[in-house]
C-alpha positions in Angstrom: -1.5 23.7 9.4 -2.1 23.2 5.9 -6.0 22.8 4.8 -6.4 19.3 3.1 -4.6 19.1 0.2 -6.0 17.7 -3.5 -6.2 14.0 -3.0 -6.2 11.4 -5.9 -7.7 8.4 -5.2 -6.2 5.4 -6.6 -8.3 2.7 -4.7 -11.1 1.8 -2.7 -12.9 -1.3 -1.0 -10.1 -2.1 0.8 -9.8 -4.2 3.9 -7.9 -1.9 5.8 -5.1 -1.2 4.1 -1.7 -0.2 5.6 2.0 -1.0 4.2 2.1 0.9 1.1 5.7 0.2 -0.8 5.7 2.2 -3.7 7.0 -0.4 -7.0 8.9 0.8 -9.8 6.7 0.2 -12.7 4.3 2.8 -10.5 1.9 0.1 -8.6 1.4 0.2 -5.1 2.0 -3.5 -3.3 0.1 -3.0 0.2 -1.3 -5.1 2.6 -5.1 -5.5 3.6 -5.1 -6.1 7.1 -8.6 -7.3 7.8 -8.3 -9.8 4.8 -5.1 -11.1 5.6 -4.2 -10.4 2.1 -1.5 -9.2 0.2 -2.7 -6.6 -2.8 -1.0 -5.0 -5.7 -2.5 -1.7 -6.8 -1.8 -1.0 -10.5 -1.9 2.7 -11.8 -5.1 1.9 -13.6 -6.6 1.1 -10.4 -6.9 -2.8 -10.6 -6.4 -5.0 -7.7 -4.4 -8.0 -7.9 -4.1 -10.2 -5.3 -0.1 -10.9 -4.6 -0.9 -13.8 -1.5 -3.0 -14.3 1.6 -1.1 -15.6 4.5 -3.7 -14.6 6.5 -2.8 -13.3 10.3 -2.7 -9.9 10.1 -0.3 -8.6 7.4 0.7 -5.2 8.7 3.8 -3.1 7.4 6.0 -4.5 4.9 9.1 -3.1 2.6 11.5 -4.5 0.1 14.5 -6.5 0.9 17.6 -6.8 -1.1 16.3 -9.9 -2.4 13.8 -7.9 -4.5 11.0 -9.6 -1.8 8.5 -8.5 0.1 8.7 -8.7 3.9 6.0 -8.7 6.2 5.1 -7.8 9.6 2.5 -9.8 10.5 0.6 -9.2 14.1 -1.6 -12.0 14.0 -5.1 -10.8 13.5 -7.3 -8.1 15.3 -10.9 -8.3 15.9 -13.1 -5.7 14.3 -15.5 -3.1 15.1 -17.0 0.3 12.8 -17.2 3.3 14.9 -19.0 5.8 12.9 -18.7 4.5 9.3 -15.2 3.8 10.0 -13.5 0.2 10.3 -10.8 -0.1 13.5 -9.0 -2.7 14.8 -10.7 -3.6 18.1 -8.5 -6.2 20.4 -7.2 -9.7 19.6 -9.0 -12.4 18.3 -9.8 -15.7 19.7 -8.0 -17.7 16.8 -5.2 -15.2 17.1 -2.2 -17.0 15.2 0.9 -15.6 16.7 3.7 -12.7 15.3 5.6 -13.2 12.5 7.8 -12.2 10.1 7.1 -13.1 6.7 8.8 -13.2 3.2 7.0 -13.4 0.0 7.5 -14.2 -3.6 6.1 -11.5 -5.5 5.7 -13.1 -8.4 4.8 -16.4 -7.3 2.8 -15.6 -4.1 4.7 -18.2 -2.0 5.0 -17.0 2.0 7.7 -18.2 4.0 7.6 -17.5 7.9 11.7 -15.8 8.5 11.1 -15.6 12.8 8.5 -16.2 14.6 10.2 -15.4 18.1 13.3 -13.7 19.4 15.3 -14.5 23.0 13.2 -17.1 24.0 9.9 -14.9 23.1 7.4 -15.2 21.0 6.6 -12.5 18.5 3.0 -10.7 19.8 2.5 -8.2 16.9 5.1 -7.3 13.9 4.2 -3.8 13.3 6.4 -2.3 10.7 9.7 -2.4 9.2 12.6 -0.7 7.5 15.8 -2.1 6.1 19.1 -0.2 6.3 22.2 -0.1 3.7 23.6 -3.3 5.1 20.4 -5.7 4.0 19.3 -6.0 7.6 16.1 -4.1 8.8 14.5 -2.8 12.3 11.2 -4.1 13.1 8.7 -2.4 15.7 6.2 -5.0 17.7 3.3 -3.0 19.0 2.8 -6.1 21.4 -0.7 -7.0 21.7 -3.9 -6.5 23.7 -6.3 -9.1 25.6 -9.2 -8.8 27.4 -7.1 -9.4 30.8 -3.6 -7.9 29.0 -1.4 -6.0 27.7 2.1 -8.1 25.7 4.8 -5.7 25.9 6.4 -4.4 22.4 9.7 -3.8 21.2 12.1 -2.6 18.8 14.1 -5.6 17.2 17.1 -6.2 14.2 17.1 -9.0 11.6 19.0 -10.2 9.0 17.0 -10.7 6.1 18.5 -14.7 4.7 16.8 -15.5 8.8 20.3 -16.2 10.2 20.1 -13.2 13.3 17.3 -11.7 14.9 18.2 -9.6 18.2 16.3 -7.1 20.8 17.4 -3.7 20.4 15.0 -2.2 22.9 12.0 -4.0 25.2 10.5 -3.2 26.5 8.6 -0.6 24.4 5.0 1.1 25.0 3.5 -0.2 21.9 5.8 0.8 18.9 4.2 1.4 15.9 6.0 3.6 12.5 9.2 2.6 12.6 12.2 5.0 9.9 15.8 5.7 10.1 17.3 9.1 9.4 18.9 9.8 5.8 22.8 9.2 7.4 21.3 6.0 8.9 22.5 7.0 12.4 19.3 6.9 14.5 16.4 5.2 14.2 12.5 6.4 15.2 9.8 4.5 16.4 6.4 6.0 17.1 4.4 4.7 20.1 0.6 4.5 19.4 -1.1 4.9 22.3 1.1 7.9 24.5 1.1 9.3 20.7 5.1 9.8 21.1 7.6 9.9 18.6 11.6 8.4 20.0 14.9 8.7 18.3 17.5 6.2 19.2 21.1 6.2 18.0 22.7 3.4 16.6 26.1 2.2 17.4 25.9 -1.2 15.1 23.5 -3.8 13.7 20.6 -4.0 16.3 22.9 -1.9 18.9 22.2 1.1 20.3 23.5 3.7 22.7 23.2 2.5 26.4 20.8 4.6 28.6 21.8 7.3 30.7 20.9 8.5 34.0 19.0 9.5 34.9 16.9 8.1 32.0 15.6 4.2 31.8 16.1 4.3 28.0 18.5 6.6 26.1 16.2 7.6 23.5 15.6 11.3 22.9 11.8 12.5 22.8 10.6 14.6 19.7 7.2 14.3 20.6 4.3 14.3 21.6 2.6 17.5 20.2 -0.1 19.3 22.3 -3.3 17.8 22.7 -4.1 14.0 22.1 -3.4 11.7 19.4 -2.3 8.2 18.6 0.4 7.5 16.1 0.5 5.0 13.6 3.3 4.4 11.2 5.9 6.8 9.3 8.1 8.0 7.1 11.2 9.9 6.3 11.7 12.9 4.0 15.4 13.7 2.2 16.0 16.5 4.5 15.4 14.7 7.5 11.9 15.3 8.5 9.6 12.2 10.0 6.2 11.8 9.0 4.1 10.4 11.3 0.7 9.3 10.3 -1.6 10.4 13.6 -4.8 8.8 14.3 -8.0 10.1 15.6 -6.9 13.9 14.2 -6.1 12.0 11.1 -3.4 13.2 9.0 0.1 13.8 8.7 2.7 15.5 11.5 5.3 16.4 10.1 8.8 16.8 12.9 11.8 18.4 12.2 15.0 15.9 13.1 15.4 17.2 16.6 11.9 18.2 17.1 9.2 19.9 17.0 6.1 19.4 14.9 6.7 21.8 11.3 3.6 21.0 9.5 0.4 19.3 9.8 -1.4 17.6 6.4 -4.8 16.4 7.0 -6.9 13.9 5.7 -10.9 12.9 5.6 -10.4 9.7 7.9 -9.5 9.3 11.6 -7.3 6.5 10.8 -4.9 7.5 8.4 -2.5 5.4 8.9 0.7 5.5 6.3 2.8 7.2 4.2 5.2 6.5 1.4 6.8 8.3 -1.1 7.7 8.0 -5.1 7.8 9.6 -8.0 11.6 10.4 -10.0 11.7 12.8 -7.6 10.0 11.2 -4.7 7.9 13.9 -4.4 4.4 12.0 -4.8 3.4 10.5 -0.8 0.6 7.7 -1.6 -1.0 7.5 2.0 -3.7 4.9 3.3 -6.7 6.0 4.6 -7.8 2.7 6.5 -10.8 3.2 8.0 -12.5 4.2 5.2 -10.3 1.7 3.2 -8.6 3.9 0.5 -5.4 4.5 -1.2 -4.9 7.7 -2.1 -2.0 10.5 -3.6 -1.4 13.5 -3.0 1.9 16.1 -4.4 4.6 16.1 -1.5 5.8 19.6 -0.8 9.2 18.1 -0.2 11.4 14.9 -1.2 11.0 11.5 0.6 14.1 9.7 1.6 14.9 7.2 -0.9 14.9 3.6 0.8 17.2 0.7 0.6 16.1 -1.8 -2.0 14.0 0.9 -3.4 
Protein backbone atom coordinates (compact mmCIF):
# COMPACT_ATOMS: atom_id res chain seq x y z
CA UNK A 1 0.00 0.00 0.00
CA UNK A 2 1.32 3.09 -1.24
CA UNK A 3 0.86 6.30 1.17
CA UNK A 4 -1.15 9.01 -0.84
CA UNK A 5 0.53 10.22 -3.57
CA UNK A 6 1.13 14.13 -4.68
CA UNK A 7 -2.19 15.19 -6.02
CA UNK A 8 -2.74 18.17 -8.44
CA UNK A 9 -5.86 19.57 -8.35
CA UNK A 10 -7.27 20.75 -11.49
CA UNK A 11 -10.96 21.44 -10.26
CA UNK A 12 -13.32 22.00 -7.70
CA UNK A 13 -17.17 22.83 -6.97
CA UNK A 14 -18.23 20.12 -8.82
CA UNK A 15 -21.58 18.40 -8.68
CA UNK A 16 -20.32 15.07 -8.35
CA UNK A 17 -18.27 14.45 -10.92
CA UNK A 18 -17.61 11.06 -12.52
CA UNK A 19 -16.77 10.17 -16.42
CA UNK A 20 -13.54 11.70 -16.89
CA UNK A 21 -12.38 11.23 -20.77
CA UNK A 22 -9.17 12.72 -21.11
CA UNK A 23 -9.20 15.22 -24.66
CA UNK A 24 -6.38 15.79 -26.75
CA UNK A 25 -5.73 19.33 -26.49
CA UNK A 26 -5.31 18.27 -22.53
CA UNK A 27 -9.00 19.24 -21.09
CA UNK A 28 -10.82 16.93 -19.21
CA UNK A 29 -14.73 16.52 -20.60
CA UNK A 30 -16.65 14.86 -17.50
CA UNK A 31 -19.92 14.68 -16.31
CA UNK A 32 -21.50 16.34 -13.14
CA UNK A 33 -23.86 13.97 -11.91
CA UNK A 34 -25.95 15.88 -9.51
CA UNK A 35 -26.38 18.74 -12.12
CA UNK A 36 -27.24 16.69 -14.92
CA UNK A 37 -24.56 18.52 -16.71
CA UNK A 38 -22.04 17.94 -19.03
CA UNK A 39 -18.54 19.94 -18.20
CA UNK A 40 -15.34 20.58 -19.96
CA UNK A 41 -12.29 21.15 -17.75
CA UNK A 42 -9.62 23.24 -19.49
CA UNK A 43 -5.84 22.92 -18.27
CA UNK A 44 -6.21 26.41 -16.80
CA UNK A 45 -8.90 25.20 -14.72
CA UNK A 46 -12.00 26.84 -16.41
CA UNK A 47 -15.29 25.23 -16.56
CA UNK A 48 -17.26 25.23 -19.61
CA UNK A 49 -20.46 23.84 -19.75
CA UNK A 50 -20.56 21.22 -22.94
CA UNK A 51 -24.77 20.38 -22.35
CA UNK A 52 -27.28 19.56 -19.66
CA UNK A 53 -29.47 16.66 -20.55
CA UNK A 54 -30.27 16.40 -17.18
CA UNK A 55 -31.08 12.64 -15.75
CA UNK A 56 -28.14 11.62 -14.37
CA UNK A 57 -25.19 11.74 -16.72
CA UNK A 58 -22.89 9.00 -15.40
CA UNK A 59 -19.86 7.44 -17.44
CA UNK A 60 -19.15 8.46 -20.85
CA UNK A 61 -16.25 7.83 -23.60
CA UNK A 62 -15.50 8.71 -27.13
CA UNK A 63 -17.05 7.08 -30.07
CA UNK A 64 -15.59 6.85 -33.52
CA UNK A 65 -17.66 9.62 -34.43
CA UNK A 66 -15.42 11.87 -32.42
CA UNK A 67 -18.84 12.13 -29.89
CA UNK A 68 -19.42 11.88 -26.57
CA UNK A 69 -21.60 9.09 -25.30
CA UNK A 70 -23.37 8.98 -22.19
CA UNK A 71 -24.62 6.71 -19.72
CA UNK A 72 -27.31 8.22 -18.21
CA UNK A 73 -29.07 6.47 -14.96
CA UNK A 74 -31.78 8.78 -14.58
CA UNK A 75 -31.22 10.82 -11.44
CA UNK A 76 -30.35 9.94 -7.70
CA UNK A 77 -31.63 11.66 -4.78
CA UNK A 78 -29.03 13.22 -2.52
CA UNK A 79 -27.79 13.17 0.95
CA UNK A 80 -24.13 14.59 2.69
CA UNK A 81 -22.77 12.12 5.12
CA UNK A 82 -20.07 13.84 6.87
CA UNK A 83 -19.10 16.72 4.56
CA UNK A 84 -19.34 14.40 1.81
CA UNK A 85 -22.13 14.41 -1.19
CA UNK A 86 -23.54 10.54 -2.00
CA UNK A 87 -26.00 9.42 -4.10
CA UNK A 88 -28.88 8.31 -1.88
CA UNK A 89 -31.78 6.19 -3.79
CA UNK A 90 -33.98 7.20 -6.72
CA UNK A 91 -35.89 10.17 -7.19
CA UNK A 92 -39.42 10.72 -7.47
CA UNK A 93 -39.19 12.48 -11.06
CA UNK A 94 -36.73 9.71 -11.93
CA UNK A 95 -36.63 10.02 -15.86
CA UNK A 96 -35.63 6.62 -17.04
CA UNK A 97 -31.99 5.01 -18.45
CA UNK A 98 -30.49 6.07 -21.36
CA UNK A 99 -27.96 6.18 -23.62
CA UNK A 100 -26.97 9.39 -24.90
CA UNK A 101 -24.84 11.01 -27.75
CA UNK A 102 -23.69 14.48 -27.71
CA UNK A 103 -22.23 17.10 -30.04
CA UNK A 104 -19.33 18.37 -28.42
CA UNK A 105 -19.21 21.33 -30.10
CA UNK A 106 -22.61 22.19 -30.41
CA UNK A 107 -24.06 20.74 -27.15
CA UNK A 108 -26.98 18.93 -29.01
CA UNK A 109 -28.10 15.46 -27.04
CA UNK A 110 -29.66 12.80 -28.86
CA UNK A 111 -31.16 9.76 -26.87
CA UNK A 112 -29.30 6.26 -29.01
CA UNK A 113 -31.56 3.41 -26.65
CA UNK A 114 -33.51 3.82 -24.15
CA UNK A 115 -34.40 -0.01 -23.66
CA UNK A 116 -33.12 -3.32 -24.76
CA UNK A 117 -35.31 -6.92 -25.18
CA UNK A 118 -38.40 -5.51 -24.38
CA UNK A 119 -36.77 -3.59 -21.14
CA UNK A 120 -36.39 -0.50 -20.16
CA UNK A 121 -32.91 0.89 -19.32
CA UNK A 122 -32.87 1.42 -15.11
CA UNK A 123 -29.45 3.00 -14.76
CA UNK A 124 -26.55 3.37 -17.70
CA UNK A 125 -23.51 3.11 -15.63
CA UNK A 126 -20.41 3.26 -17.73
CA UNK A 127 -19.10 2.41 -21.00
CA UNK A 128 -16.19 1.41 -23.17
CA UNK A 129 -15.96 0.98 -26.91
CA UNK A 130 -13.85 -1.77 -28.51
CA UNK A 131 -11.78 -1.72 -32.01
CA UNK A 132 -14.84 -2.43 -33.99
CA UNK A 133 -16.84 1.09 -33.04
CA UNK A 134 -19.22 -0.81 -30.79
CA UNK A 135 -19.04 -0.47 -26.91
CA UNK A 136 -20.06 -2.51 -23.59
CA UNK A 137 -22.32 -0.74 -21.27
CA UNK A 138 -22.80 -1.75 -17.47
CA UNK A 139 -26.47 -0.83 -15.85
CA UNK A 140 -26.12 -0.82 -12.17
CA UNK A 141 -30.02 -1.17 -12.21
CA UNK A 142 -31.61 0.98 -9.78
CA UNK A 143 -32.91 1.16 -6.18
CA UNK A 144 -36.58 2.11 -4.74
CA UNK A 145 -37.82 2.38 -1.56
CA UNK A 146 -39.78 -1.12 -2.04
CA UNK A 147 -36.84 -2.42 -4.85
CA UNK A 148 -34.20 -3.34 -6.22
CA UNK A 149 -34.17 -3.24 -10.76
CA UNK A 150 -31.76 -5.85 -11.69
CA UNK A 151 -28.45 -4.69 -13.83
CA UNK A 152 -26.65 -5.97 -16.62
CA UNK A 153 -23.90 -5.95 -18.96
CA UNK A 154 -25.10 -4.93 -22.52
CA UNK A 155 -23.39 -4.36 -26.41
CA UNK A 156 -24.32 -1.40 -28.80
CA UNK A 157 -23.53 -0.22 -31.97
CA UNK A 158 -22.78 3.23 -31.79
CA UNK A 159 -25.04 4.72 -35.41
CA UNK A 160 -28.20 2.93 -32.72
CA UNK A 161 -28.76 0.12 -35.26
CA UNK A 162 -28.11 -3.08 -32.44
CA UNK A 163 -28.26 -3.12 -28.81
CA UNK A 164 -28.15 -6.74 -27.21
CA UNK A 165 -27.88 -8.40 -23.50
CA UNK A 166 -24.65 -9.94 -22.92
CA UNK A 167 -25.24 -10.86 -19.31
CA UNK A 168 -28.58 -10.15 -16.86
CA UNK A 169 -28.89 -10.42 -14.73
CA UNK A 170 -25.94 -8.69 -12.94
CA UNK A 171 -25.65 -7.62 -9.11
CA UNK A 172 -25.31 -4.01 -9.80
CA UNK A 173 -22.40 -3.50 -12.40
CA UNK A 174 -20.65 -0.50 -12.13
CA UNK A 175 -16.68 0.17 -13.96
CA UNK A 176 -16.90 -1.51 -16.84
CA UNK A 177 -12.86 -2.04 -19.20
CA UNK A 178 -11.68 -4.61 -21.63
CA UNK A 179 -8.28 -6.12 -21.54
CA UNK A 180 -5.44 -4.60 -23.92
CA UNK A 181 -6.00 -7.90 -26.58
CA UNK A 182 -9.79 -7.03 -26.29
CA UNK A 183 -10.60 -10.63 -25.31
CA UNK A 184 -12.37 -10.24 -21.96
CA UNK A 185 -14.18 -7.75 -20.59
CA UNK A 186 -14.54 -6.58 -16.64
CA UNK A 187 -17.28 -5.30 -14.84
CA UNK A 188 -17.09 -4.27 -11.27
CA UNK A 189 -20.17 -4.90 -9.02
CA UNK A 190 -20.67 -2.01 -6.42
CA UNK A 191 -22.30 -3.32 -3.70
CA UNK A 192 -20.56 -7.19 -3.13
CA UNK A 193 -17.34 -4.89 -4.03
CA UNK A 194 -16.40 -7.69 -6.79
CA UNK A 195 -14.43 -7.44 -9.71
CA UNK A 196 -15.68 -10.23 -12.98
CA UNK A 197 -13.79 -11.06 -16.14
CA UNK A 198 -15.88 -12.43 -18.94
CA UNK A 199 -14.46 -13.65 -22.22
CA UNK A 200 -15.70 -12.60 -25.39
CA UNK A 201 -16.47 -14.76 -28.29
CA UNK A 202 -18.07 -11.81 -30.65
CA UNK A 203 -19.93 -8.55 -30.48
CA UNK A 204 -22.02 -8.65 -27.33
CA UNK A 205 -21.29 -12.68 -27.06
CA UNK A 206 -19.72 -14.28 -24.58
CA UNK A 207 -18.60 -17.69 -23.37
CA UNK A 208 -21.65 -19.81 -22.19
CA UNK A 209 -21.59 -20.77 -18.36
CA UNK A 210 -20.29 -23.75 -17.06
CA UNK A 211 -21.29 -26.05 -14.41
CA UNK A 212 -21.30 -25.95 -12.05
CA UNK A 213 -21.33 -22.13 -12.24
CA UNK A 214 -24.64 -19.84 -13.12
CA UNK A 215 -22.41 -17.44 -15.06
CA UNK A 216 -19.06 -18.21 -16.61
CA UNK A 217 -17.25 -15.26 -15.50
CA UNK A 218 -14.01 -15.73 -13.60
CA UNK A 219 -13.72 -13.85 -10.09
CA UNK A 220 -10.60 -11.58 -9.46
CA UNK A 221 -12.01 -10.11 -6.51
CA UNK A 222 -13.17 -9.17 -3.84
CA UNK A 223 -10.08 -8.23 -1.66
CA UNK A 224 -10.34 -8.77 2.19
CA UNK A 225 -12.35 -6.66 4.18
CA UNK A 226 -15.33 -4.49 2.83
CA UNK A 227 -15.60 -2.13 0.00
CA UNK A 228 -17.83 -0.97 -2.79
CA UNK A 229 -16.47 -0.49 -6.26
CA UNK A 230 -17.21 2.07 -8.53
CA UNK A 231 -15.82 2.48 -11.95
CA UNK A 232 -12.37 1.50 -13.70
CA UNK A 233 -9.74 1.40 -15.76
CA UNK A 234 -7.13 -0.51 -17.67
CA UNK A 235 -3.38 -0.16 -17.63
CA UNK A 236 -0.98 -1.21 -20.90
CA UNK A 237 0.20 -4.31 -19.10
CA UNK A 238 -3.00 -5.49 -18.20
CA UNK A 239 -3.74 -4.42 -14.80
CA UNK A 240 -7.53 -3.06 -13.84
CA UNK A 241 -8.02 -0.18 -11.79
CA UNK A 242 -10.79 -0.18 -9.82
CA UNK A 243 -11.88 2.96 -8.06
CA UNK A 244 -13.23 1.49 -4.39
CA UNK A 245 -15.52 3.41 -2.33
CA UNK A 246 -15.79 3.99 1.33
CA UNK A 247 -11.69 2.98 1.72
CA UNK A 248 -11.43 5.46 -1.20
CA UNK A 249 -8.81 4.97 -3.60
CA UNK A 250 -7.47 2.91 -6.18
CA UNK A 251 -7.08 -1.22 -6.24
CA UNK A 252 -5.03 -2.08 -8.47
CA UNK A 253 -5.49 -6.28 -9.80
CA UNK A 254 -3.23 -8.04 -11.72
CA UNK A 255 -5.12 -9.72 -15.03
CA UNK A 256 -5.84 -13.03 -13.27
CA UNK A 257 -6.02 -11.70 -9.89
CA UNK A 258 -5.06 -10.55 -7.01
CA UNK A 259 -4.98 -7.00 -5.66
CA UNK A 260 -0.96 -5.54 -6.56
CA UNK A 261 -1.32 -2.14 -5.26
CA UNK A 262 -3.50 0.07 -3.43
CA UNK A 263 -3.37 4.21 -4.21
CA UNK A 264 -5.40 6.19 -1.80
CA UNK A 265 -7.12 9.23 -1.90
CA UNK A 266 -8.68 12.00 0.72
CA UNK A 267 -12.43 11.10 -0.16
CA UNK A 268 -14.55 8.02 0.46
CA UNK A 269 -16.01 8.26 -2.86
CA UNK A 270 -13.45 8.24 -5.33
CA UNK A 271 -14.91 7.16 -7.95
CA UNK A 272 -12.82 7.22 -11.47
CA UNK A 273 -9.91 6.89 -13.24
CA UNK A 274 -8.49 7.74 -16.57
CA UNK A 275 -5.32 8.08 -18.04
CA UNK A 276 -3.29 10.55 -20.55
CA UNK A 277 -0.37 12.14 -21.07
CA UNK A 278 2.16 11.02 -24.50
CA UNK A 279 2.77 8.38 -22.50
CA UNK A 280 -0.34 7.82 -20.73
CA UNK A 281 1.27 7.97 -17.64
CA UNK A 282 -0.84 10.94 -15.98
CA UNK A 283 -4.38 9.12 -14.21
CA UNK A 284 -6.74 12.28 -13.68
CA UNK A 285 -9.18 10.67 -10.96
CA UNK A 286 -12.54 12.14 -9.57
CA UNK A 287 -12.97 12.59 -6.19
CA UNK A 288 -16.90 12.97 -6.05
CA UNK A 289 -17.89 13.48 -2.80
CA UNK A 290 -15.87 16.20 -2.16
CA UNK A 291 -16.48 17.19 -5.87
CA UNK A 292 -12.89 17.45 -7.33
CA UNK A 293 -10.84 16.58 -10.27
CA UNK A 294 -7.60 15.89 -9.50
CA UNK A 295 -3.97 14.31 -11.20
CA UNK A 296 -1.65 12.54 -10.01
CA UNK A 297 1.86 10.70 -11.94
CA UNK A 298 0.83 6.98 -12.91
CA UNK A 299 3.54 4.55 -11.93
CA UNK A 300 2.69 2.66 -14.96
CA UNK A 301 1.01 3.23 -18.62
CA UNK A 302 -2.83 3.24 -19.09
CA UNK A 303 -4.20 1.33 -21.97
CA UNK A 304 -4.73 3.50 -24.81
CA UNK A 305 -8.63 3.46 -25.72
CA UNK A 306 -10.41 3.22 -28.99
CA UNK A 307 -11.25 6.70 -30.34
CA UNK A 308 -8.67 8.02 -28.05
Amino acid sequence: MQSMPPITELARDLAFPEGPVAMADGSVVLVEIAAGRITRVMPDGRKLTVATPGGGPNGAALGPDGKLYVCNNGGFEWAVDKGFTKPAGTPGDWSGGRIERVDLDTGRVEVLYDSVDGRGLRGPNDIVFDADGGFWFTDLGKTFHDRIDHGGLYYARADGSMIRTAAYPVANPNGIGLSPDGRTVYAAETPSGRLWAWTITGPGELAPPTWPEVEHPRLLGPAPGFRRYDSLAVEACGNICVASLRIGGIEVYAPEGPVIDFVPFDDPYTTNICFSGADLRTAFITLSGSGRLVSVPWPRAGLRLANS
